[in-house]
C-alpha positions as CSV (number, residue, x, y, z in Angstrom):
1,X,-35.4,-41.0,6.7
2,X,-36.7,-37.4,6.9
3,X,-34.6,-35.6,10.1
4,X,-36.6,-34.2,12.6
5,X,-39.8,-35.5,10.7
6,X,-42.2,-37.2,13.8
7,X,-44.2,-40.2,13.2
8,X,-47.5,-41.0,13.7
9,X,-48.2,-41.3,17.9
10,X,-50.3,-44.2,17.9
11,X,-46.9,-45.8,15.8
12,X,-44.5,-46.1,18.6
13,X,-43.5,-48.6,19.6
14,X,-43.4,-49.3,23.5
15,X,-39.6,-49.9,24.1
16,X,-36.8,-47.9,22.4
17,X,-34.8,-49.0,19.7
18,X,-31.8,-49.8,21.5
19,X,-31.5,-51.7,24.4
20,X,-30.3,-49.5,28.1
21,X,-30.1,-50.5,32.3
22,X,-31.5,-46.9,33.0
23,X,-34.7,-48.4,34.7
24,X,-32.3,-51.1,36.6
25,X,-30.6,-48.1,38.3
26,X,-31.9,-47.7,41.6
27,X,-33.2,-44.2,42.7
28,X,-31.4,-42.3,45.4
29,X,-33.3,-39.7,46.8
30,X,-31.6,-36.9,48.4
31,X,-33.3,-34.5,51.2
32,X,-31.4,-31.0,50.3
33,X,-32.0,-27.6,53.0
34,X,-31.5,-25.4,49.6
35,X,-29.7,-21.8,50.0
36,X,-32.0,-21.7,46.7
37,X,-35.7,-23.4,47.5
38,X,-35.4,-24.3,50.8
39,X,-36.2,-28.2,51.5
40,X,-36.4,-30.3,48.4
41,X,-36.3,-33.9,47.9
42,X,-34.0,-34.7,44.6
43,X,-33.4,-38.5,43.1
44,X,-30.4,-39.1,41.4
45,X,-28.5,-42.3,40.2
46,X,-25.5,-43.8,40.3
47,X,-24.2,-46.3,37.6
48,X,-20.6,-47.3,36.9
49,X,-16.8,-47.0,38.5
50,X,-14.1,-44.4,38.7
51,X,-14.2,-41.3,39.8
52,X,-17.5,-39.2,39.5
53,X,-19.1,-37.2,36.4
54,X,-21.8,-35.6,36.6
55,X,-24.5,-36.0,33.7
56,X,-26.9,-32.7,33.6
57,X,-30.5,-33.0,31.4
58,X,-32.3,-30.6,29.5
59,X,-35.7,-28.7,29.7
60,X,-38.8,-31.3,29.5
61,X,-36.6,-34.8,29.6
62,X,-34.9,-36.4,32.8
63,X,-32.0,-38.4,33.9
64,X,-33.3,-41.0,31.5
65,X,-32.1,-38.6,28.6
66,X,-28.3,-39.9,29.2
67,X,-29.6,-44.2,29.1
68,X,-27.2,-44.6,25.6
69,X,-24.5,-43.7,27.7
70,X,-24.6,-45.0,30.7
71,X,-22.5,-48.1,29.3
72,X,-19.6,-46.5,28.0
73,X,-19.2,-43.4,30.1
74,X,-20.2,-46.2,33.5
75,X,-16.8,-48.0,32.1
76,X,-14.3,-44.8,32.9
77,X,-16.5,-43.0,35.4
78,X,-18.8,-43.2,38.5
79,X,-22.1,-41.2,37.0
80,X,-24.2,-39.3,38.9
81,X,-27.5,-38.2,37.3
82,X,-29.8,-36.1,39.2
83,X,-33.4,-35.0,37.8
84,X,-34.0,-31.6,37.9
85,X,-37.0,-30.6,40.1
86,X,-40.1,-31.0,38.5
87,X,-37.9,-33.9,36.1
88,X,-38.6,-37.4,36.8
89,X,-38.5,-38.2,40.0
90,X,-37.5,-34.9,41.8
91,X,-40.0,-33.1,43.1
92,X,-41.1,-29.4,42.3
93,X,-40.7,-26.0,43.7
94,X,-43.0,-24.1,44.2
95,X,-41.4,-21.3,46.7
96,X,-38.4,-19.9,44.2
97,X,-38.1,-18.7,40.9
98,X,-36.5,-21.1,38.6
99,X,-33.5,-18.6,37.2
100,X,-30.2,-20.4,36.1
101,X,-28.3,-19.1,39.2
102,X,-30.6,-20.8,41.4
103,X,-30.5,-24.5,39.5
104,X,-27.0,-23.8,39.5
105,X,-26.8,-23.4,43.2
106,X,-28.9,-26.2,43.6
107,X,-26.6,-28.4,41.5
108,X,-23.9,-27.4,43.3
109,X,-25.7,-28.4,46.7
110,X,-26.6,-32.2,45.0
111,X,-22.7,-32.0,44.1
112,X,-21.7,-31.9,47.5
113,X,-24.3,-34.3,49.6
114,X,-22.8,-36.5,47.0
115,X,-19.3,-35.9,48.1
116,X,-18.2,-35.3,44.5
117,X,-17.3,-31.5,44.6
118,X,-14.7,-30.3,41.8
119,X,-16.0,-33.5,39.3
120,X,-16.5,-32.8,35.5
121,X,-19.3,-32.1,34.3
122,X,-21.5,-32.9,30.8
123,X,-24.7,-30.9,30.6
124,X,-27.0,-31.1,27.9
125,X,-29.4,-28.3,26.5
126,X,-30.8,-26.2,29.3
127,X,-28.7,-28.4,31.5
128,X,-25.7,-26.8,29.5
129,X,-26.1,-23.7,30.1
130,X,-26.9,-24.2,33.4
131,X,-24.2,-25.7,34.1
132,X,-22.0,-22.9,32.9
133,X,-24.1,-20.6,34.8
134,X,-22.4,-22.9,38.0
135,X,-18.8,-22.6,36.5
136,X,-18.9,-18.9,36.5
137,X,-20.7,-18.6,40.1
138,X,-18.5,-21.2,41.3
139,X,-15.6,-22.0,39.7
140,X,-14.0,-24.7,42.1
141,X,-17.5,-26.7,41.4
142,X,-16.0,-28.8,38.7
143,X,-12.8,-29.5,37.0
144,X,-14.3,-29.5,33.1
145,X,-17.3,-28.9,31.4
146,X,-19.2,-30.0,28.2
147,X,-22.1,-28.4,27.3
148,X,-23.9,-30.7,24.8
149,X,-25.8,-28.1,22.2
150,X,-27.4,-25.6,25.1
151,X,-28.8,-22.5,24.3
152,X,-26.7,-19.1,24.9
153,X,-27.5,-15.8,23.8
154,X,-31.2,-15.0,23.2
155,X,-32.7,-16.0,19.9
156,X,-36.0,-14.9,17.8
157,X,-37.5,-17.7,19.1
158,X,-37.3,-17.4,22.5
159,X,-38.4,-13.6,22.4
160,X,-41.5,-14.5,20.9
161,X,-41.5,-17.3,23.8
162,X,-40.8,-14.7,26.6
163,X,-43.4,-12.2,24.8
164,X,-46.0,-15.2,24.8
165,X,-45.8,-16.0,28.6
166,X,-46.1,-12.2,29.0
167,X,-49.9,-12.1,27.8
168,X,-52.6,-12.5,31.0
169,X,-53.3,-16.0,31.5
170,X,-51.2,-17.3,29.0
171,X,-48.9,-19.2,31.9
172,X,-52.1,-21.2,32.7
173,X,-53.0,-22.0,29.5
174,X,-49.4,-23.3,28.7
175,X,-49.8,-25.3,32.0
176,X,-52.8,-26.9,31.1
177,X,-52.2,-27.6,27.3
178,X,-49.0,-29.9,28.7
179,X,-50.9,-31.3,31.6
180,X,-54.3,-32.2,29.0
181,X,-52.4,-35.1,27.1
182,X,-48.6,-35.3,28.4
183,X,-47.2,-37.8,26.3
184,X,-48.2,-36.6,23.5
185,X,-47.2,-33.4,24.7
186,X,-43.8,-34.6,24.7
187,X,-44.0,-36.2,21.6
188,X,-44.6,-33.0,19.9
189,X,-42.0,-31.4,21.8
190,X,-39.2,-33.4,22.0
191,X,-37.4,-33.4,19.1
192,X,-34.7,-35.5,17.4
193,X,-32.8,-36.4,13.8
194,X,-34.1,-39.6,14.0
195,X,-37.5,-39.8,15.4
196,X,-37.5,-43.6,15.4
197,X,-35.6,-42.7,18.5
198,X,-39.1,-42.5,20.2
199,X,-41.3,-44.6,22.3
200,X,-44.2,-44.7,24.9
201,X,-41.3,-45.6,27.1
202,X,-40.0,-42.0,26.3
203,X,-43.6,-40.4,26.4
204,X,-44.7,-42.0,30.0
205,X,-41.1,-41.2,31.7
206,X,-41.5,-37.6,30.1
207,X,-44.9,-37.0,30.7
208,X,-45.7,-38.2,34.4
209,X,-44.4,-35.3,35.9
210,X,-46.4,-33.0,33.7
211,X,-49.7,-34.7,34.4
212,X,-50.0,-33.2,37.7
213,X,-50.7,-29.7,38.1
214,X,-47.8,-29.0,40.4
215,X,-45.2,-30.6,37.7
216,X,-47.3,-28.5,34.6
217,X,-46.3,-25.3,36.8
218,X,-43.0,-26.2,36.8
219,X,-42.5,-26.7,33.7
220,X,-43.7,-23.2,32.7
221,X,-41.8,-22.1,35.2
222,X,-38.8,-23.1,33.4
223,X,-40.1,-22.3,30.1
224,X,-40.5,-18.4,32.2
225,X,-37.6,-18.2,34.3
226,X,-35.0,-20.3,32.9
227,X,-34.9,-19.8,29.7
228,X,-36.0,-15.9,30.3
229,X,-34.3,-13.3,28.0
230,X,-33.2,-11.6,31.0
231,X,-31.1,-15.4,32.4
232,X,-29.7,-15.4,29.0
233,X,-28.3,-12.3,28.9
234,X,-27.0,-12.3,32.1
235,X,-24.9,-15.0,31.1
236,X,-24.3,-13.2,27.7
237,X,-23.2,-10.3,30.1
238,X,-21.1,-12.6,32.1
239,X,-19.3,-13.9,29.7
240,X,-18.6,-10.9,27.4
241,X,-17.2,-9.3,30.3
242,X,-14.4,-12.3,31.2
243,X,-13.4,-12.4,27.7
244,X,-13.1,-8.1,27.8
245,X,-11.3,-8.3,30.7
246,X,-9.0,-11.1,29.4
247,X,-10.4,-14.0,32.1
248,X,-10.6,-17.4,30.3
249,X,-13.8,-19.1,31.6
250,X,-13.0,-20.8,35.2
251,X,-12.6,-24.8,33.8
252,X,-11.9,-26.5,30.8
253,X,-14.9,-25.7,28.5
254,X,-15.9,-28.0,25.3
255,X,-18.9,-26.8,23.2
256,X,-20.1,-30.0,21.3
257,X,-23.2,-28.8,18.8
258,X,-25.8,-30.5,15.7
259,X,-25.2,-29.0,12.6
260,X,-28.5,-28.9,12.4
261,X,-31.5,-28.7,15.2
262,X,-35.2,-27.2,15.3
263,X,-35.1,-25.8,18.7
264,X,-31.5,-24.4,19.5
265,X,-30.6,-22.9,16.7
266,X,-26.5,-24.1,15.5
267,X,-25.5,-20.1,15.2
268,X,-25.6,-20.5,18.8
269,X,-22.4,-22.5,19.4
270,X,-20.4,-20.3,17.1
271,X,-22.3,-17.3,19.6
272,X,-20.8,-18.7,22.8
273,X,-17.4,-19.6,21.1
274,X,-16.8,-16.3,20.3
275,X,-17.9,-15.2,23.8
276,X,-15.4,-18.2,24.9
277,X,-12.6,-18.2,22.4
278,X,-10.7,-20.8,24.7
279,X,-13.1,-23.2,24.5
280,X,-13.2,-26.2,21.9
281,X,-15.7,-25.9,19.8
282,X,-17.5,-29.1,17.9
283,X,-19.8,-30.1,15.2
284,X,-21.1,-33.0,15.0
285,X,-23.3,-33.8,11.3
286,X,-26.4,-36.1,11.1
287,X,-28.0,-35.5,14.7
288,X,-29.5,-32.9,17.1
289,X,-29.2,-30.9,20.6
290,X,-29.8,-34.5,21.8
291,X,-27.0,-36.2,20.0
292,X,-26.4,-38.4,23.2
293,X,-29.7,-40.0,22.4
294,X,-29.3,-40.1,18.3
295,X,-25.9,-40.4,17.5
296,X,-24.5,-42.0,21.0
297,X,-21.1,-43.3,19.7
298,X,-19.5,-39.9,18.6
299,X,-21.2,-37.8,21.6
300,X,-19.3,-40.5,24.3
301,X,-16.1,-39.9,22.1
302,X,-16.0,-36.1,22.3
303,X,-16.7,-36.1,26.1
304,X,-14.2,-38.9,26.6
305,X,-11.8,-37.3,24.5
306,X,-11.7,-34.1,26.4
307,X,-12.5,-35.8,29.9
308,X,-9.3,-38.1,29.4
């Protein structure tokens, strides 16, 4: 096996390798008044017993992202897995910037219509740093946090990303090249160690939100907003000036990164332990920003660990 080496689209195969209940969850859908967005409609699901943890996604994937571990984290914990507007089967804004603070007050919102305020937390990718975007705007939100390989301080990448969406007409363009083919759209864009990891299972779920011209917007505008050099840094900012002033961050923090990954560069979790010398820091070998999807086993054993 080649690591992050895709195969052929027409190759995969319809279901994914291993076996999950994610599409046996029923969807709640919850009507929010946002201090963020105003009214939006966001699903989330509900699988297992104990008390609650909530699961946060990353950019382009959905609550479907976490179906390894449903099992084994459903066995100590209650989970509750919203999608992200514009993800799966939330719908989109269209009336609000999409800047971390905003998701994070929105999370914090879904938190609480679920009567689960102060729970830990796991958030993957963009849903990482998110997340700790929440603990540092509201630090009775959760008890613990792990952020599953998100990305921190800005990298060369994501300049070039930011400079891109600057150019006239180039936000359109990105919006239409997703909502042209979408599953093959996230087939090139989805990335993991093992790309046998893929299906048109994966594709369809991924994709159906950006066939539609409101979802396409969306997803630039998290591309835009989100993951903006100016969100970042704010959180750089943020940060830097806790650890200057001697604050530990608000909750128990656990940084669990790949070794090795094509979108988030690794140098990144050594970035936001420095920024966060409290937290724990992880690395885990053979796997990628989405290690909950190829390497389950270990991933559920470093948020157990810390969790318990």
């Amino acid at each position: 096996m080649t690591p992050f080496r895709r195969h052929p689209f027409p190759s995969l195969p319809e279901r994914p390798p291993r076996p999950h209940p994610f599409l046996d969850v029923p969807v709640e859908t919850l009507s929010i008044d946002s201090a963020w967005c105003g009214p939006i409609r966001v699903a989330v699901r509900r699988f297992g017993e104990g008390p609650p943890l909530m699961l946060v996604h990353g950019l382009m994937t959905s609550g479907y992202s976490w179906r390894y571990v449903l099992e084994p984290l459903g066995q100590r914990f209650t989970l509750l897995i919203p999608d992200l507007p514009g993800n799966g089967d939330s719908e989109p804004v269209l009336t609000a910037p999409y800047t971390p603070e905003g998701l994070a007050t929105l999370l914090g919102e879904v938190q609480a219509a679920l009567g689960a305020r102060g729970c830990p937390v796991v958030g993957n990718s963009m849903g990482g740093m998110i997340a700790m975007r929440w603990a540092l705007d509201d630090p009775e939100a959760m008890s613990a946090l792990v952020n599953i390989h998100s990305p921190g301080p800005p990298t060369a990448r994501l300049y070039a990303l930011s400079a891109a969406l600057a150019v006239p007409g180039a936000q359109a363009l990105a919006a239409w090249l997703a909502r042209r083919d979408p599953e093959r759209w996230v087939w090139r864009n989805v990335h993991y160690f093992d790309e046998s990891n893929k299906s048109r299972e994966e594709t369809r779920l991924y994709g159906a939100p950006l066939s539609t011209p409101e979802g396409s917007r969306a997803f630039v505008a998290y591309l835009r907003d989100t993951m903006s050099i100016g969100g970042l840094s704010r959180l750089v900012e943020s940060l830097k000036a806790r650890r200057d002033g001697h604050q530990r961050f608000p909750v128990p923090l656990k940084l669990v990164y790949a070794t090795a990954d094509p979108m988030v560069p690794p140098s990144v979790g050594d970035a936001l332990a420095a920024l966060v010398p409290e937290a724990e820091l992880v690395w885990l070998a053979d796997t990628s920003h989405f290690m909950h999807v190829d390497t389950p086993e270990p991933a559920v054993a470093e948020i157990l660990g810390f969790l318990q």
